[in-house]
N, C-alpha and C positions, 0 to 999 in steps of 0.2 A: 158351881159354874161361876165364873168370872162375872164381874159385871165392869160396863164400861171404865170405870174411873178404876176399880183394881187391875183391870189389863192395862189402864195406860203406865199406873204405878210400876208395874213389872216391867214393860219395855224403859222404862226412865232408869233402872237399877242394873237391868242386864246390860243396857247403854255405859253404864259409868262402870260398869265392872269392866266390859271389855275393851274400856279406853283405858285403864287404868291397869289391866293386864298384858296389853300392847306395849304400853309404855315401862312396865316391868321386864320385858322381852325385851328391849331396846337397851335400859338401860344393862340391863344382865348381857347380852351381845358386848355391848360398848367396854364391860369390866372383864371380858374374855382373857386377854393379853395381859392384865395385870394380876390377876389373880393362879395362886396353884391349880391344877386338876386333881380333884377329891373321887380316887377310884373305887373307897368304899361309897362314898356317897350315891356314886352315879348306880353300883351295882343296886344298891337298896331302891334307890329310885326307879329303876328297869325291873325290878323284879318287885313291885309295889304294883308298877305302869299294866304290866303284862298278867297282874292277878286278878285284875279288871277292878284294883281298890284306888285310881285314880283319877279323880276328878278336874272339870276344868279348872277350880278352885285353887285345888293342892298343885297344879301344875306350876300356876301362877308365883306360889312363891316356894318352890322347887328351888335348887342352887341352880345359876345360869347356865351350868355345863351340862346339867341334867336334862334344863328344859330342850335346849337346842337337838342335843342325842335324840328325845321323844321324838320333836316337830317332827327331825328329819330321817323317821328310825324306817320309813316307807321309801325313800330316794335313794331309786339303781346307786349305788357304788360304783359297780362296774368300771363304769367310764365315764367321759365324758366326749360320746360317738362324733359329735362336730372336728374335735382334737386330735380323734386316734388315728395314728400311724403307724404304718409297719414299720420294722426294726431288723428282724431278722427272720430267717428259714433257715430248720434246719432238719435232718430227717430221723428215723431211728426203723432198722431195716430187720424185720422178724421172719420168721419161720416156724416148722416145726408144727404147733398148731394150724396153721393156715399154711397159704402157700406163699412160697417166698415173695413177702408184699411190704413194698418200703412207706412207711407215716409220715407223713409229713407237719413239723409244727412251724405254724408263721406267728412270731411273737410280737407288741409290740408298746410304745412311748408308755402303757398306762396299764401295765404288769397282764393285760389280759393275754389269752394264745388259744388260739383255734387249729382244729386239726381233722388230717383228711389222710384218705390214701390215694399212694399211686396205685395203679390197679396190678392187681397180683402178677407177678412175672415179670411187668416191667422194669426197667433198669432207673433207678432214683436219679439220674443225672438228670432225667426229662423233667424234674418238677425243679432242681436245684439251679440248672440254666435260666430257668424265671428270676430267682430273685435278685438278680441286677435289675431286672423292669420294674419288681414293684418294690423296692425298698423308697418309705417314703412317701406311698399312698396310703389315704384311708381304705384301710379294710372293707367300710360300711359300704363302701360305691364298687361292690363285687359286680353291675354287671359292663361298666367303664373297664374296670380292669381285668374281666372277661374280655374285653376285647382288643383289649391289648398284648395277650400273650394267647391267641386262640390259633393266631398264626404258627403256632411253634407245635399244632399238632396235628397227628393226624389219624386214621384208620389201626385200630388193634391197641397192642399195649402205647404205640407211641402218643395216643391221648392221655395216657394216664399220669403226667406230671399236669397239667393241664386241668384235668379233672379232680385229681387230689388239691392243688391247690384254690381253685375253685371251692369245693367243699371246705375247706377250713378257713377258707373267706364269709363262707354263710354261717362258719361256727362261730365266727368273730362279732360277727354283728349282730348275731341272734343274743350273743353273752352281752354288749357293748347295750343293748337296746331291753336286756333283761326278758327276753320272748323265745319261744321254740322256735324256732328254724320254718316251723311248716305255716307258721302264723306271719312271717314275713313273705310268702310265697302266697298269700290271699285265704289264709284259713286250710281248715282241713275238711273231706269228705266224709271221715271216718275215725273210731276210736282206734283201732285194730287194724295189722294187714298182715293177711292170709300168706305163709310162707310156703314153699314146697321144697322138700328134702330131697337131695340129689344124694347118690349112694356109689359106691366102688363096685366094681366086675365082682361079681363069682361066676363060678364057671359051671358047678352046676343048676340047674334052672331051679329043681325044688329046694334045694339050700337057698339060694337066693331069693327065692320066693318069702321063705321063711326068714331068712333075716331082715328083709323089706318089711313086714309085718311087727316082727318082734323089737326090732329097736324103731320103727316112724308110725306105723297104724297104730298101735300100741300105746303109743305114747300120745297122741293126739292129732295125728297129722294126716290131713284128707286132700293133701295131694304130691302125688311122688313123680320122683323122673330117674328111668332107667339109661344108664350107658349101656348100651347094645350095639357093639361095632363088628365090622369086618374081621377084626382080628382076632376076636374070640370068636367065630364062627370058622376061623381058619385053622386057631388051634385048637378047637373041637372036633370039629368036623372030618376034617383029615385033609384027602386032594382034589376033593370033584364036588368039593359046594362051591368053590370059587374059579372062575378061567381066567390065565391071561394075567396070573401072580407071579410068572418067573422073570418077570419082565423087573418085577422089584424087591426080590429075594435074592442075596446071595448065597452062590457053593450051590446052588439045585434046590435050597429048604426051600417048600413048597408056602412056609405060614408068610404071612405079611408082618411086617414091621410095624412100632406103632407109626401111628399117626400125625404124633405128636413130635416125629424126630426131629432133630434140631439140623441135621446138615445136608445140606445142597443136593440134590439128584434123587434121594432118596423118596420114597413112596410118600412120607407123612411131608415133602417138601415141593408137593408135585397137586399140581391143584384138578382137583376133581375130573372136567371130561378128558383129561389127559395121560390117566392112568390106565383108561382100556379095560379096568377090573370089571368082570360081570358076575352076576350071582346064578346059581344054577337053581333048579327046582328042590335041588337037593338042600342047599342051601338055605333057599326061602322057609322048606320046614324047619330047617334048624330055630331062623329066625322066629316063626310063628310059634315052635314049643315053649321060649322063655316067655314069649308075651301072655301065651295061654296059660301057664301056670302061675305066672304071677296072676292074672285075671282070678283066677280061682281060688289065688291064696288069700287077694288083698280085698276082691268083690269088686263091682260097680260102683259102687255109691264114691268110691276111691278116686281121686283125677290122677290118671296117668298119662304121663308122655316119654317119651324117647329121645335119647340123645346121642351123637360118639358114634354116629351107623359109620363113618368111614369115608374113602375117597372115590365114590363113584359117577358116575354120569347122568342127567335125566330123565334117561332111560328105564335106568337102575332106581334110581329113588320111586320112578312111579309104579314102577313092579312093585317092588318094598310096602311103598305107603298104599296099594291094591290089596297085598294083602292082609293088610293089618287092620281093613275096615272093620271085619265084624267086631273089634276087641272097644273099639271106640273109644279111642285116644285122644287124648287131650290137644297133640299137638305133637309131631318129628318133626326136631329142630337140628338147622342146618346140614341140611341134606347136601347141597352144594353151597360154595361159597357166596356168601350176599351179595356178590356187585353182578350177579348172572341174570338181572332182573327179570327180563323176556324166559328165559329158562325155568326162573323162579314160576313167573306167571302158570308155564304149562306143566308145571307139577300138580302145580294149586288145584286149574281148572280139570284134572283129568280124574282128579279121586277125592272122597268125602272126608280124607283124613286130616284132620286141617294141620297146615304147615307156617312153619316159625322162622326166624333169624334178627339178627341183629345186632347179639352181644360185642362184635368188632367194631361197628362204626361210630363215628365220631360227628357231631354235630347233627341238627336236623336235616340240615343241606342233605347230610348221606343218606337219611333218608326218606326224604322226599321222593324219590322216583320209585323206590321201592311200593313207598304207602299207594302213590297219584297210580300207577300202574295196576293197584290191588292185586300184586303180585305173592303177596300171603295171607293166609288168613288171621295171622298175630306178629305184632313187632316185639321184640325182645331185649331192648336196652340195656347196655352194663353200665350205669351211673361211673363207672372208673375209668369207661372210653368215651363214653360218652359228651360228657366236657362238663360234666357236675349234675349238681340238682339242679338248678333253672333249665338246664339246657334240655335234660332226661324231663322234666316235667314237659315243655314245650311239645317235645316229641309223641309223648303221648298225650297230649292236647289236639294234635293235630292229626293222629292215628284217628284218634276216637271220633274228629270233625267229619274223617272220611269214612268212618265206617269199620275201621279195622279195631281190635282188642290190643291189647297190650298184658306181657307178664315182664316181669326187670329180674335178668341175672345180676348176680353176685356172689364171687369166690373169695373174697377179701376177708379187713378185719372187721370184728363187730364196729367199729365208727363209722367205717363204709356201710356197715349192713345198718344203722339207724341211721343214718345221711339218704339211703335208697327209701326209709319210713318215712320220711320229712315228706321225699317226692311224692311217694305213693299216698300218701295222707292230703297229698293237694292236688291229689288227682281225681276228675270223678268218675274216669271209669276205667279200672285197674283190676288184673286178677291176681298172678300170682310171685311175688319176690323169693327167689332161691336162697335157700339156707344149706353151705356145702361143708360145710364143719359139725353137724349132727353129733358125730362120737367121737368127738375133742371135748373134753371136760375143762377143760380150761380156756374155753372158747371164751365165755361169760367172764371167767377172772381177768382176762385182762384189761376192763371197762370196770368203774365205779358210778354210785351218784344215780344209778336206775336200778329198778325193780329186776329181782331176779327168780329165777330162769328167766333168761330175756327171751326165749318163745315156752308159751303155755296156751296150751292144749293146740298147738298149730298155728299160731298167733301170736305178733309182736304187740304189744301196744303201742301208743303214738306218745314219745315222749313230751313231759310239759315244761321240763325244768328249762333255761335258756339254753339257746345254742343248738346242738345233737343231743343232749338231754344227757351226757355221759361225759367222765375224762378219763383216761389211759390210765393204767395202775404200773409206776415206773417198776418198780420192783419185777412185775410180769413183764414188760417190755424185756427188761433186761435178759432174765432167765430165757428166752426165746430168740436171744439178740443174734443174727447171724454171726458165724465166727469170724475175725477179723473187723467187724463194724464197730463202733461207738454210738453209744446211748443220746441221741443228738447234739452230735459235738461241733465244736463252732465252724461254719463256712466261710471262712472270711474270703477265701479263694474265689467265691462267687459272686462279690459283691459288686463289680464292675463292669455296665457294659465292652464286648469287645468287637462287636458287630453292627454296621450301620443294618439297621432291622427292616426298613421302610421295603414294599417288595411293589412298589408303582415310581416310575421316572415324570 
């Protein structure tokens, strides 16, 4: 043990060591500029430093170039976030794996680039008309330049320039500040978030049954959602599970069209109490066989919900969602269109099956009357219409205040689907984020820099690296690249306001 006078001896020597190792730094700084860079030297030195056989000693009289690499072998590179500017956007528009979904990368002054989608389907002009607005701001002040370009969106895919660029705002700054994304958003609730598998029609129910099992239960996933529409009950069923389909069939074919059509008049373009469709008795069993069979292929213990039932009225839905109680469903989402809120309400209050929407709207604004009216019993957010991750977090911040759950769609790329982790990890009460790329193998390849399978056993984990935790594999971009598009080729066309934007006199 020390006694008085050899402890003072010691602080008197560590004293003069560390003014004298100070001044070794200083002077080794000052001889920076006049001297060569010795890159064996330095390697020997770092791999000396990093065997843990380096002391403060041997630091001390280390060559100069060595020492300064050590001091500062711990300081973000990255950037220098006070300084960083945007420079450029520009897109790279894929397919094939996903659905036709354009990326968006904003590059900028200090080599870093962050990146996002526009949401599946929509048209990339809606994220590339931005960067006239933000060319020139700091990235880091994403929710400033949130609000500067939030005008420019609105309900469905037309949020999804908006949204995409948003998200590769919060990739910028999470790289720039050397943090995950969900750590600038106030930390995380959670290591993990529970994804559920969305799956394609078959038409017959015990097939479908069985391939629900064999590629999602199977594999580790405890909770599923069924497309279960009109139109597969129309082409199964024949003419008398459905009344009041010739209204939007052409030539007398009795089946309906999808839903999903894209042109004017047409049934999939004709908003729900407007198409008079109604379901017969007949029908309803048709409906209740797939459910029942998958029940008893997949079990209870399973969360299932429904989706894709079609364009009817809420008449219709509460019939549907009546008889589908005893199967006890997770949730039939978008039964009718989100903005029918009052309508909404009396689906909710008339049956125990709790009911869902939300993947179209854009901002909290939208849905606010939704949540304040408790017109469902879960909001449904697509982080791609949504208006990004702050915004999708908010929303279900405010769900949860009133009392309502929350699950978050997403049909996108894997960037959007860890962009929706970040949210869901800074949220504290979250169920289930959708995964609709299941049996794409190449879902995973086109992301690097995280843990892969990026879902195991039903579950993402929370990335930690900065940023989204991942970056794009150009090589897979390409191979997927829409035909006719480029690999994010320069915008210069977009670089200009041309519009006085201001929308108050």
């Amino acid at each position: 043990m020390l006694n008085t006078f050899h402890f003072s001896l010691f602080i008197f020597d560590f004293t003069l060591f560390t003014f004298s190792y100070h001044n070794q730094i200083t002077t080794n700084l000052e001889n920076m500029k006049r001297k060569p860079h010795n890159d064996k030297g330095r390697r020997d030195f770092l791999k000396t430093a990093g065997l843990g056989g380096l002391g403060l000693g041997a630091m001390a009289i280390a060559p100069y170039e060595n020492q300064l690499e050590y001091l500062t072998s711990k300081v973000n590179r990255n950037s220098s976030p006070s300084e960083l500017r945007i420079t450029d956007l520009r897109i790279a528009e894929i397919g094939g794996v996903i659905f036709r979904t354009p990326i968006v990368r904003i590059d900028t002054n200090q080599g870093i680039s962050g990146y996002g989608d526009v949401r599946d389907g929509a048209a990339k002009e809606y994220a590339l008309m931005l960067k006239s607005r933000i060319l020139g701001e700091n990235p880091c002040n994403v929710e400033k330049i949130f609000k500067l370009i939030k005008q420019f969106a609105n309900h469905g895919r037309l949020g999804g320039g908006v949204s995409g660029v948003e998200t590769a705002l919060w990739d910028l700054a999470g790289k720039a500040y050397g943090v995950p994304v969900y750590q600038l958003l106030g930390g995380k609730y959670r290591d993990r978030v529970r994804v559920y598998a969305d799956t394609e029609v078959v038409a017959d129910p015990h097939e479908y049954a069985r391939l629900m099992k064999r590629t999602r239960v199977d594999k580790g996933y405890t909770s599923l959602k069924m497309d279960l529409g009109m139109e597969l009950i129309s082409r199964v069923g024949g003419s008398d599970v459905l009344v009041n389909t010739h209204a939007h069939v052409p030539y007398g074919d009795r089946r309906l069209q999808s839903q999903y059509s894209p042109r004017q008049g047409e049934y999939g373009q004709i908003k729900h109490p407007f198409t008079r469709v109604q379901i017969t008795e007949k029908g309803l069993d048709l409906f209740e066989e797939y459910v029942r069979v998958m029940r008893e292929t997949v079990g209870y213990e399973v969360q299932l919900g429904i989706d894709h039932t079609g364009h009817f009225d809420k008449n219709e839905a509460i019939k549907l969602c009546r008889r589908m109680e005893k199967y006890t469903l997770a949730y039939m989402e978008d039964l009718i269109p989100w903005f029918y809120f009052d309508d909404w309400r009396d689906i909710t209050e008339a049956t125990t099956t709790p009911t869902m929407t939300g993947e179209d709207i854009f901002g909290l604004e939208g849905f606010k009357e939704l949540i304040d009216k408790r017109a469902v019993n879960l909001v449904h957010p697509d982080l791609g219409s949504a208006g990004g991750i702050l915004e999708t977090k908010r929303i279900v911040d405010y769900a949860a205040e009133n009392g309502i759950a929350s699950n978050l769609h997403y049909a996108g790329s894997p960037l959007g689907m860890l962009a929706s982790v970040h949210a869901a990890a800074a949220c504290q009460y979250i169920g289930v984020l959708e995964h609709h790329s299941v049996d794409e193998p190449d879902f995973d390849n086109l992301i690097t820099g995280i843990e892969k399978p990026l879902v195991q056993n039903g579950y993402i984990n929370v990335p930690e690296a900065p940023g989204l935790g991942a970056e794009p594999v150009y090589e897979m971009l390409q191979k997927y690249l829409i035909e006719g598009e480029e690999l994010f080729a320069p915008t210069p066309e977009w670089n200009q306001i041309r519009s006085w934007d201001r929308t108050w006199s």
